[in-house]
C-alpha positions in Angstrom: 47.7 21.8 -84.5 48.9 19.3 -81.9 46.7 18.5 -79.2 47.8 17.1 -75.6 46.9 13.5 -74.8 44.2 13.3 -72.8 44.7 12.8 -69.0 42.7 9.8 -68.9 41.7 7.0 -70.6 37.7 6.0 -71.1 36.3 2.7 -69.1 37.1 0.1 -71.5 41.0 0.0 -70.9 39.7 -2.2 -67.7 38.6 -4.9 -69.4 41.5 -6.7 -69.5 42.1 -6.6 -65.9 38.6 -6.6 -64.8 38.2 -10.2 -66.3 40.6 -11.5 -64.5 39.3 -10.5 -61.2 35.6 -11.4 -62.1 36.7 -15.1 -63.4 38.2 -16.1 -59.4 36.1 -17.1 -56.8 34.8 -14.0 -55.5 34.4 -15.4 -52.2 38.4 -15.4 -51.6 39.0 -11.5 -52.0 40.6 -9.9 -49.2 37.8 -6.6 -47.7 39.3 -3.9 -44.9 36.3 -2.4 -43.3 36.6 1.2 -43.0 35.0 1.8 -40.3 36.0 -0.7 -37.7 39.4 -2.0 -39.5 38.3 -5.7 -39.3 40.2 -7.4 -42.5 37.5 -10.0 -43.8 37.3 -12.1 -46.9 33.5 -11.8 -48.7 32.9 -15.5 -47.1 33.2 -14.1 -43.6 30.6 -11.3 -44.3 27.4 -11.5 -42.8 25.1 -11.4 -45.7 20.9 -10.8 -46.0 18.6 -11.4 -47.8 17.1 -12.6 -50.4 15.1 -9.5 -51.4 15.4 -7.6 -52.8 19.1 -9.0 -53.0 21.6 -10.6 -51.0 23.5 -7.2 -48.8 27.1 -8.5 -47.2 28.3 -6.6 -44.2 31.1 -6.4 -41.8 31.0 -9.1 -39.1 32.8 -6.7 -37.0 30.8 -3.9 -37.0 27.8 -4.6 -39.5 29.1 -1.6 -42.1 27.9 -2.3 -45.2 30.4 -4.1 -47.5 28.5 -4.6 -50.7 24.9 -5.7 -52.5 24.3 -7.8 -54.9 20.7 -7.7 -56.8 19.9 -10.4 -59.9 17.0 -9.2 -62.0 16.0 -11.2 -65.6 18.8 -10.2 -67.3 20.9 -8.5 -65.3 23.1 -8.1 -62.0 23.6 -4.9 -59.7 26.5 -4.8 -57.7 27.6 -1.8 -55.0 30.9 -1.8 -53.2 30.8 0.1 -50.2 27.8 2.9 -49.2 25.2 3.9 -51.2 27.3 5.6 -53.6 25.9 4.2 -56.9 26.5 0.8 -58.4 27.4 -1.4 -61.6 25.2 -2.8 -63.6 26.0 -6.0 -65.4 24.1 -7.5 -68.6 23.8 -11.2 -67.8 24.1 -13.5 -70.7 20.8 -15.1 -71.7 21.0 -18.8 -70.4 22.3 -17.4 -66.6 18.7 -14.8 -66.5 
């Protein structure tokens, strides 16, 4: 019995792509806030911190942009509200 393709395909088809926007300067990537509309690059955000990680927000209106959080052996990062966030294995010599 034939079954349909699946409508989607699992996480690690972004790999590929994904390593090609995590080996740039993340610092040059274009942001629109939604709220206020301001276009940004993450150099112009206003970012706190340092604990319990560095938070970036809009210089326009102070929405929240993203947050980055480095614990031994790993790196958090959430893009946009508090909606959930990545978690990234560091390798052992940048813990």
């Amino acid at each position: 019995m034939n079954q349909p393709p699946p409508l989607h395909l699992d996480g690690n088809c972004l790999a590929g792509p994904l390593s090609q926007v995590f080996a740039l300067d993340p610092t040059t990537a274009r942001w629109m806030c939604p709220t206020c509309r301001t276009p940004s690059s993450v150099g112009e955000l206003h970012v706190y911190g340092p604990e319990p990680g560095l938070t970036g927000r809009c210089p326009g209106c102070a929405q929240l942009a993203l947050r980055v959080v480095t614990q031994p052996g790993r790196l958090w990062l959430q893009l946009g509200t508090d909606q959930g966030a990545f978690r990234f294995a560091l390798p052992p010599s940048a813990s």
